[in-house]
C-alpha positions as CSV (number, residue, x, y, z in Angstrom):
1,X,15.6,-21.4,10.1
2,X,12.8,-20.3,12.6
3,X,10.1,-21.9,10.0
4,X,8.9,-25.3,11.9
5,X,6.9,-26.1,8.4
6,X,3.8,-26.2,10.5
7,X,1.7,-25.0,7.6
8,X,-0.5,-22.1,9.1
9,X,0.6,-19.8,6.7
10,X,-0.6,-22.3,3.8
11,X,-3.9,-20.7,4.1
12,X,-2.8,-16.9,4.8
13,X,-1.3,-17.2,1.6
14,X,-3.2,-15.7,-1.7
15,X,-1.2,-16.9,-3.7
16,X,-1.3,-20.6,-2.7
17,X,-4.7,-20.3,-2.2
18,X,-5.3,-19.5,-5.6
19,X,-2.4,-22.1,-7.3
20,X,-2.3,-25.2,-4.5
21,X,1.4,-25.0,-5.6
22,X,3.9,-25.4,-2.6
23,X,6.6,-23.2,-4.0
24,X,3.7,-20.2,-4.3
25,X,3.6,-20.4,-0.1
26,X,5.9,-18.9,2.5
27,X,7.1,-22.2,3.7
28,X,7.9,-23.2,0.1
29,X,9.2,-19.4,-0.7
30,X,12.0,-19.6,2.5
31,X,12.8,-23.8,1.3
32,X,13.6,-22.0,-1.7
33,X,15.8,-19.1,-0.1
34,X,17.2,-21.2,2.3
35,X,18.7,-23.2,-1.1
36,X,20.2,-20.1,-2.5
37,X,21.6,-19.4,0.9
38,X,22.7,-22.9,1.2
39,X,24.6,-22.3,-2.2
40,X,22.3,-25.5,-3.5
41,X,19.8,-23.2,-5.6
42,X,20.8,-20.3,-8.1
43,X,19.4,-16.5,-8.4
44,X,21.1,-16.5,-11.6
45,X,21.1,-18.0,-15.4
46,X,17.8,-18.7,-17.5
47,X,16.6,-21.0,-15.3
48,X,16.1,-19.1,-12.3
49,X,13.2,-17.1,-13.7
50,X,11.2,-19.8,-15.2
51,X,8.8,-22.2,-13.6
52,X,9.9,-23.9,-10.5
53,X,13.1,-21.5,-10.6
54,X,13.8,-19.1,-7.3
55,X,13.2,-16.2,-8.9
56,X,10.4,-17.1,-10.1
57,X,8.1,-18.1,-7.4
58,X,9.9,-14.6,-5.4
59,X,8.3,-12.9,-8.0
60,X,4.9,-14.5,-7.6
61,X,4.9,-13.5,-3.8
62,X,2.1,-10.2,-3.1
63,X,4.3,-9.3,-0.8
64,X,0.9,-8.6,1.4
65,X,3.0,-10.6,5.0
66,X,-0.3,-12.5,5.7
67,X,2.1,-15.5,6.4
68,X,3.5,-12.8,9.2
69,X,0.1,-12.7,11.7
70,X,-0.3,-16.3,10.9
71,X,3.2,-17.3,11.6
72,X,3.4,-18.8,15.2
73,X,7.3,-18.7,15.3
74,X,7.4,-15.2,14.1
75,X,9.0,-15.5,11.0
76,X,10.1,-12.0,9.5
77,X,9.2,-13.0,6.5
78,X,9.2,-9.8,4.5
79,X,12.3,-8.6,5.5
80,X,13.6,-11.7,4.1
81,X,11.7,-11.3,0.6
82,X,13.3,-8.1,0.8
83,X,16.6,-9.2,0.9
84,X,16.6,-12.0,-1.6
85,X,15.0,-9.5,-3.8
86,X,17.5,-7.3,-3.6
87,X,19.7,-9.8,-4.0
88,X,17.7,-11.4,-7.2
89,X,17.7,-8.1,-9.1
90,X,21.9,-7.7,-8.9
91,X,22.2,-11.4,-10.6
92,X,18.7,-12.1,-12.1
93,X,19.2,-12.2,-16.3
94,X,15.5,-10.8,-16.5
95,X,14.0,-10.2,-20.6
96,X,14.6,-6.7,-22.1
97,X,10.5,-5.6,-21.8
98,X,10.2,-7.1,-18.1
99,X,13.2,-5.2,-16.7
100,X,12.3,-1.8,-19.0
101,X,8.8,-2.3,-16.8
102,X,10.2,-2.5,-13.5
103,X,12.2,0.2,-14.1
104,X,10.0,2.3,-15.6
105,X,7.6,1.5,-13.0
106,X,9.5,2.6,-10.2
107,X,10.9,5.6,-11.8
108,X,7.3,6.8,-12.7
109,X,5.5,6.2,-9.6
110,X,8.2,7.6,-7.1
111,X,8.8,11.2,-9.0
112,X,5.2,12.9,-8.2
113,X,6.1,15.5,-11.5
114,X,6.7,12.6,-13.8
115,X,3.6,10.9,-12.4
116,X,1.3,14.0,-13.0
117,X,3.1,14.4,-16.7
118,X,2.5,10.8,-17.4
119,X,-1.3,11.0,-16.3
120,X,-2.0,13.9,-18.2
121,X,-0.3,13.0,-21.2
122,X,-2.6,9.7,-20.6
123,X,-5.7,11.2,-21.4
124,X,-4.6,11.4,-25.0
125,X,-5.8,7.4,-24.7
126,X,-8.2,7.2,-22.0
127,X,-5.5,6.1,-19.6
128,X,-4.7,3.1,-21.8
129,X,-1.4,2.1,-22.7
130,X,-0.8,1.3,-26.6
131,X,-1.0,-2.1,-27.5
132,X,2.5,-2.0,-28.9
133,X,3.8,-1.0,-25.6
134,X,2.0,-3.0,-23.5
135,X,3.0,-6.1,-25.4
136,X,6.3,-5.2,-25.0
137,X,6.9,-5.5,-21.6
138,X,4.1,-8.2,-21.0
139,X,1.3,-6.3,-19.8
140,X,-2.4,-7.5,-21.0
141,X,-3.9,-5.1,-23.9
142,X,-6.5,-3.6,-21.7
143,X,-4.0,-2.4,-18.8
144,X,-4.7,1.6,-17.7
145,X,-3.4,4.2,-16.0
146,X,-5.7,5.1,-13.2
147,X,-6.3,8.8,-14.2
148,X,-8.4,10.8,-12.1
149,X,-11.7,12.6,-13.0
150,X,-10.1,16.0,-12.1
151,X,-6.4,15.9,-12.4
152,X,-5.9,19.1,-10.8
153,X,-8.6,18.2,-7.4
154,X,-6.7,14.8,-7.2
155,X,-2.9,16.4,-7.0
156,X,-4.1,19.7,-5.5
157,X,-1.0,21.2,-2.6
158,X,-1.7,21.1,0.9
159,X,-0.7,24.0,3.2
160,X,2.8,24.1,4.4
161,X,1.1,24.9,8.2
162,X,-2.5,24.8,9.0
163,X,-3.8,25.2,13.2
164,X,-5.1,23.5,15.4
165,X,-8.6,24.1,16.1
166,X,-10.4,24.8,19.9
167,X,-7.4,23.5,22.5
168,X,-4.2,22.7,21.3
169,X,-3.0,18.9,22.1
170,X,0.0,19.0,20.0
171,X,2.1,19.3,16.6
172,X,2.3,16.6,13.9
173,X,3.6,16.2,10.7
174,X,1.8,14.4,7.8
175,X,4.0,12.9,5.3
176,X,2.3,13.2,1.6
177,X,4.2,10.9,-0.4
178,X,4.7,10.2,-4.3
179,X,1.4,8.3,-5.3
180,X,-0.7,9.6,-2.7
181,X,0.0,13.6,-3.6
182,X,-0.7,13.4,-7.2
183,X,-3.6,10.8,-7.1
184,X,-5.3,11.1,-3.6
185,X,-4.8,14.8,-2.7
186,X,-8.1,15.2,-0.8
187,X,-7.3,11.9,1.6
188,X,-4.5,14.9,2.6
189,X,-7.0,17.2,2.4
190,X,-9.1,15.1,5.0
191,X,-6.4,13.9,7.4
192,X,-5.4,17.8,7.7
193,X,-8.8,19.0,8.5
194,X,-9.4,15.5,10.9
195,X,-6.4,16.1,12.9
196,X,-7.0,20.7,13.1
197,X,-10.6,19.2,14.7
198,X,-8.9,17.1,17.2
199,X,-6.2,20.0,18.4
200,X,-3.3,19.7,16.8
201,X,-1.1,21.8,14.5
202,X,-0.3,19.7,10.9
203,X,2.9,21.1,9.2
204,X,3.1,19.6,5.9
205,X,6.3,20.6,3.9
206,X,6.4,20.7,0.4
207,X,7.4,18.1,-2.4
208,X,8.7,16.0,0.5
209,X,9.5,13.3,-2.1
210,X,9.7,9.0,-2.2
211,X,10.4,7.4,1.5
212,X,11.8,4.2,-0.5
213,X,9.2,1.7,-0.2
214,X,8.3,0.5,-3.7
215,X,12.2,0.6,-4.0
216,X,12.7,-1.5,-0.8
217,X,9.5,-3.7,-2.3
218,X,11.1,-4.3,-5.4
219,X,14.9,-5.5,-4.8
220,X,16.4,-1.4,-4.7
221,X,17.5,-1.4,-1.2
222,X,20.9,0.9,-1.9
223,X,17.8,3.2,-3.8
224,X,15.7,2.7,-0.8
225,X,18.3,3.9,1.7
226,X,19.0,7.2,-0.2
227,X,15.3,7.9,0.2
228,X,14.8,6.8,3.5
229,X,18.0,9.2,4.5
230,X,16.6,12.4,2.7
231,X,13.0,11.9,4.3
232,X,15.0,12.0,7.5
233,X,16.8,14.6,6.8
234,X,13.6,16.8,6.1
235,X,11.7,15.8,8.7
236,X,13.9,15.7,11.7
237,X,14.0,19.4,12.0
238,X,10.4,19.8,12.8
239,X,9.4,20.3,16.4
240,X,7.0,17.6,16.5
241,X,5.1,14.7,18.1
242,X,4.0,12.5,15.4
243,X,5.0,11.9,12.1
244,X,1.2,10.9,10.1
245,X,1.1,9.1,7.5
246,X,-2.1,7.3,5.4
247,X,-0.6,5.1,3.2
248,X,-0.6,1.6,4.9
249,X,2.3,0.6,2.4
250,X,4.3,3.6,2.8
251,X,3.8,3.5,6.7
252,X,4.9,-0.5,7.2
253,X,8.4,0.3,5.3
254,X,8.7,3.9,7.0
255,X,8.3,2.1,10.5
256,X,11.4,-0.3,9.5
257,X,14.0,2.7,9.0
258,X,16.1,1.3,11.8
259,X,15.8,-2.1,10.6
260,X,17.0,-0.6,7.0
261,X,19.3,1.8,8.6
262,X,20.9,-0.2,11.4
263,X,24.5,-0.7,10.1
264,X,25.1,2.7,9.4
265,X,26.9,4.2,12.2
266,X,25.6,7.9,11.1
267,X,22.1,6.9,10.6
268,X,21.1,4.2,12.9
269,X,20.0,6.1,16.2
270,X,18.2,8.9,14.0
271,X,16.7,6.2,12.5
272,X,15.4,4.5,15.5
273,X,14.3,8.1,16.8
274,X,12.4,8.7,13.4
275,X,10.7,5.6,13.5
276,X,9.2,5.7,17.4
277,X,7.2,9.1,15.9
278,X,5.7,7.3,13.1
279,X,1.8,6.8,13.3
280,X,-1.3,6.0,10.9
281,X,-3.8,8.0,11.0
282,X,-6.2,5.7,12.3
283,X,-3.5,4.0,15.0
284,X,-3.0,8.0,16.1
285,X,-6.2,9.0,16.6
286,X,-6.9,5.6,18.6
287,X,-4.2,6.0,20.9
288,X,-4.7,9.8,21.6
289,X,-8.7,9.9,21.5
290,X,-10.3,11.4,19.3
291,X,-13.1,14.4,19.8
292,X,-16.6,12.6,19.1
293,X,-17.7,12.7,15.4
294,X,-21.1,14.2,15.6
295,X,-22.1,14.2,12.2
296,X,-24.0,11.3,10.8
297,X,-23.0,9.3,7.9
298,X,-25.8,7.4,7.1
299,X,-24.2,4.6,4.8
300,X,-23.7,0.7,5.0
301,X,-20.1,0.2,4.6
302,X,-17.8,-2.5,4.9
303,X,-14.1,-2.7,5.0
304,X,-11.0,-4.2,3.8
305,X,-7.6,-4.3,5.5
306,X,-4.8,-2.8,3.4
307,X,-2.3,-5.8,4.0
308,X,0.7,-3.6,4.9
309,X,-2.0,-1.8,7.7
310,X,-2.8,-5.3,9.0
311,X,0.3,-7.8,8.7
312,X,2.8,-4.7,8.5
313,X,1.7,-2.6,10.8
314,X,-0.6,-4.8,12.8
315,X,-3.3,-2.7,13.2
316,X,-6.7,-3.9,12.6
317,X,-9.1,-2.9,15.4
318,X,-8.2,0.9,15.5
319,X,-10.0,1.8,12.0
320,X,-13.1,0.1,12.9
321,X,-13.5,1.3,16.5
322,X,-13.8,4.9,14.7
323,X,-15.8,4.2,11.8
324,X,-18.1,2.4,14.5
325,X,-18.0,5.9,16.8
326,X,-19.6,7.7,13.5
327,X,-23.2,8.2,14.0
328,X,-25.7,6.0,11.1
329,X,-22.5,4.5,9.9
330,X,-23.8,1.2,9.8
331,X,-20.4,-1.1,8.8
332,X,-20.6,-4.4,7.9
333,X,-17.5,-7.3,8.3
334,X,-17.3,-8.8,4.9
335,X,-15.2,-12.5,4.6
336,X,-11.6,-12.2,4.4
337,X,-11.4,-8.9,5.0
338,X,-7.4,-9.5,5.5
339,X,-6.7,-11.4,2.3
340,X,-4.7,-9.2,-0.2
341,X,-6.9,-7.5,-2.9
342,X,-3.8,-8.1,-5.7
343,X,-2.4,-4.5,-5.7
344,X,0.4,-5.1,-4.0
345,X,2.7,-1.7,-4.9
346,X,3.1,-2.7,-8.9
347,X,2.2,-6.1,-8.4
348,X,-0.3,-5.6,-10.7
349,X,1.3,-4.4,-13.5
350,X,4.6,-7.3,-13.1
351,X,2.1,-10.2,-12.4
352,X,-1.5,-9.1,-14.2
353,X,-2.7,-12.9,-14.3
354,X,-2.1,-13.8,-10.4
355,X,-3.4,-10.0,-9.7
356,X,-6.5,-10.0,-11.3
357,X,-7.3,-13.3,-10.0
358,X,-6.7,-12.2,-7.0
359,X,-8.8,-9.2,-7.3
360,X,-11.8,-11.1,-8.9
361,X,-11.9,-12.8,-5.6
362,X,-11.6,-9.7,-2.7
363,X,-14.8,-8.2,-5.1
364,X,-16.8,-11.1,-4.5
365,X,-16.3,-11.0,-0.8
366,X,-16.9,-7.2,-0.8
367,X,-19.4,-6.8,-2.9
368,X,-21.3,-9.4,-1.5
369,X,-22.0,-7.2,2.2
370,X,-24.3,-5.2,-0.2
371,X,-22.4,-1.8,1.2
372,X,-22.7,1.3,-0.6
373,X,-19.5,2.2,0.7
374,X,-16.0,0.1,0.7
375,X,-13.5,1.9,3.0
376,X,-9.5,1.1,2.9
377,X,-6.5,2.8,3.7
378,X,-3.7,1.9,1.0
379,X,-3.8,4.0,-2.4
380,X,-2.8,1.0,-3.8
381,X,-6.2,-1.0,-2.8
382,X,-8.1,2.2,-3.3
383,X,-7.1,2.7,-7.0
384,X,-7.2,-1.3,-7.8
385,X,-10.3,-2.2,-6.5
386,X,-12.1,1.0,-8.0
387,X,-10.8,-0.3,-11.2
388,X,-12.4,-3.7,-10.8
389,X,-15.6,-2.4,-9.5
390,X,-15.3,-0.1,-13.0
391,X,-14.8,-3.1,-15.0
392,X,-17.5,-5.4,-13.4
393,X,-20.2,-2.5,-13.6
394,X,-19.5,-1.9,-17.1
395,X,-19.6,-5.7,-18.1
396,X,-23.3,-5.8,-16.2
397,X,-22.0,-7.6,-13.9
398,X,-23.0,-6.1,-10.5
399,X,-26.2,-7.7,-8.9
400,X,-29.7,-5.8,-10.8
401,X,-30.3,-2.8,-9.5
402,X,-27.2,-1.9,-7.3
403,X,-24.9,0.5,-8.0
404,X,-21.6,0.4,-7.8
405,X,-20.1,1.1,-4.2
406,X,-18.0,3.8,-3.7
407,X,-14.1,3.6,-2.0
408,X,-13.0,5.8,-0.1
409,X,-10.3,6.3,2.7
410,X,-11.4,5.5,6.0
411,X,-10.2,9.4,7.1
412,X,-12.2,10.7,4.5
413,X,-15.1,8.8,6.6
414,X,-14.1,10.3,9.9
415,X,-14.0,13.7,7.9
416,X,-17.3,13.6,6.7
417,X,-18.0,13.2,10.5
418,X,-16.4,16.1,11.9
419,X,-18.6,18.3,9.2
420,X,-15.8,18.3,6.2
421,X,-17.6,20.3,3.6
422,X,-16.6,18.5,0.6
């Protein structure tokens, strides 16, 4: 009811960007919810997933709460895709190979042991999943599993308690996740040995397990509360300061536990105490300063805002103020750096079309700054927009001459600049 229909959002929106279609905005997205909650529109029968349907254009939303930082009336618009997702997947008559996807999808990517078992058994094919399958459950023939170079590297353990280095400013935990420990091991690896070189002891437990957010993402809110409550549960006996975290999509849901939590009696004040801890990695080292990076990195980079780092989280300006501390780092704003690169948690996989248009666009913009290196700070982004680089460079379509840019984490960056050996 806060929406004015003023419109900003119209042009936040990728997804109205790329379709001109009013229903594929956030002011068409909340008419439509306000219908269902109205008791004038339907989340159920067979017409509710097909064109002009609710569920339908709810499924075509990123998700990516660019309508958020554009909204002047402060619309909480994700919380409230949130909801009617939830609320869409306990009446939604979804087709047999859609729903054994989503399923699938959240069961895979949330269990770090079925995630490595699935990657290695992926190599088999090159990371690409049969035909057969893939038709199945409506994902195009070329679809892959991003499998790392060096399975073992990429999913490598960190230590359960590694020191502070010089003077001690304090203790912090760092929060390793389900995608981000079996795919992105050394971005732990980094923020470990980033935050030892600023003083302050990491503890990093073990198999710590899914926080919720691709649940809460994808209409599993009941699932999404269990996991919130056991992250809780094994973090709250640490005697820290900070809880760390560098995934931008794992941190924007994390830093809503109270909101998630709030109705239950038990859970709402630990909750609200969890959440005040939370910090990115980037936001933390902002606020507490950190020690001056003294190695140059001698590369033209540019970078692109993980939407749940932006619009979730809100933080923009921290990132850049310490890649532009790093000596030679010569970083260069490419156009849109806020619009959504089409990851979007599984987005990819449950809308392929939308996403890879999406995608096709963000590449343009980035590889058009020339940069040698493209920095974000979602594994989501990181593992998407490699893929599309991938795929352009083997078409021969990168400009003659240039090679492909590499992606990294922006704390991999700062690592590199505190002497990181790797």
């Amino acid at each position: 009811m806060s929406c004015v229909h003023c419109g900003f959002c119209l042009d936040a929106c990728p997804t109205y960007r790329l379709t001109g279609d009013e229903s594929d905005s956030p002011r068409g997205r909340l008419a439509l919810m306000r219908g269902v909650h109205e008791e004038k529109l339907s989340l159920s029968g067979p017409d509710a997933n097909a064109p002009g349907g609710v569920g339908y254009h709810l499924d075509r939303c990123l998700g990516c709460r660019s309508c958020e930082t554009a909204c002047p009336s402060g619309v909480p618009y994700g919380e409230l895709l949130e909801h009617f997702r939830d609320d869409q997947e306990a009446h939604t008559q979804r087709k047999v190979g859609d729903s054994l996807l989503r399923k699938s999808l959240l069961m895979l990517l949330t269990s770090p042991q079925k995630l490595r078992f699935a990657l290695s058994a992926g190599r088999i094919t090159g990371g690409r999943i049969p035909a057969p399958a893939a038709a199945f459950v409506g994902l195009p023939s070329d679809t892959r599993l991003p499998i790392p170079q060096d399975l073992a590297a990429a999913s490598a353990s960190m230590p359960i308690f590694t020191p502070a280095l010089g003077t001690k400013r304090g203790a912090v935990v760092l929060l390793t996740g389900c995608v981000m420990s079996v795919l992105y091991s050394p971005v732990h690896a980094a923020t470990v040995f980033v935050l030892a070189q600023n003083g302050f002891d990491v503890h990093c437990p073990g198999e710590q397990g899914c926080c919720g957010a691709l649940h809460g993402h994808q209409g599993a809110l009941a699932d999404a509360k269990v996991k919130a409550k056991g992250l809780i549960d094994q973090i709250d006996g640490l005697d820290v300061s900070a809880i760390i975290l560098n995934s931008a999509g794992c941190g924007s849901f994390i830093k809503e536990f109270h909101k998630l939590l709030a109705h239950e009696d038990r859970w709402a004040d630990r909750a609200t105490a969890f959440v005040s801890k939370v910090r990115d990695i980037s936001e933390f080292l902002d606020e507490v300063g950190p020690i001056p990076m003294t190695h140059p990195v001698a590369v033209r980079a540019t970078y692109h805002d993980a939407c749940h780092l932006r619009h979730g989280q809100r933080i923009a300006d921290a990132p850049r103020r310490l890649l532009k501390a790093i000596p030679s780092l010569n970083l260069i704003e490419c156009a849109d750096p806020d619009q959504c690169c089409g990851s979007a948690g599984v987005y990819n996989y449950l809308e392929p079309e939308i996403a890879a248009s999406v995608l096709s666009a963000k590449l343009d913009t980035l590889l058009a700054t020339q940069a040698e290196l493209i920095v974000t700070a979602n594994p989501g982004c990181l593992a998407w927009i490699d893929q599309g680089i991938a795929k352009r460079a083997k078409q021969g379509k990168l400009s003659p001459g240039t090679k492909a840019p590499v992606i990294l984490h922006p704390v991999q960056i700062y690592a590199k600049a505190y002497g990181f050996p790797s």
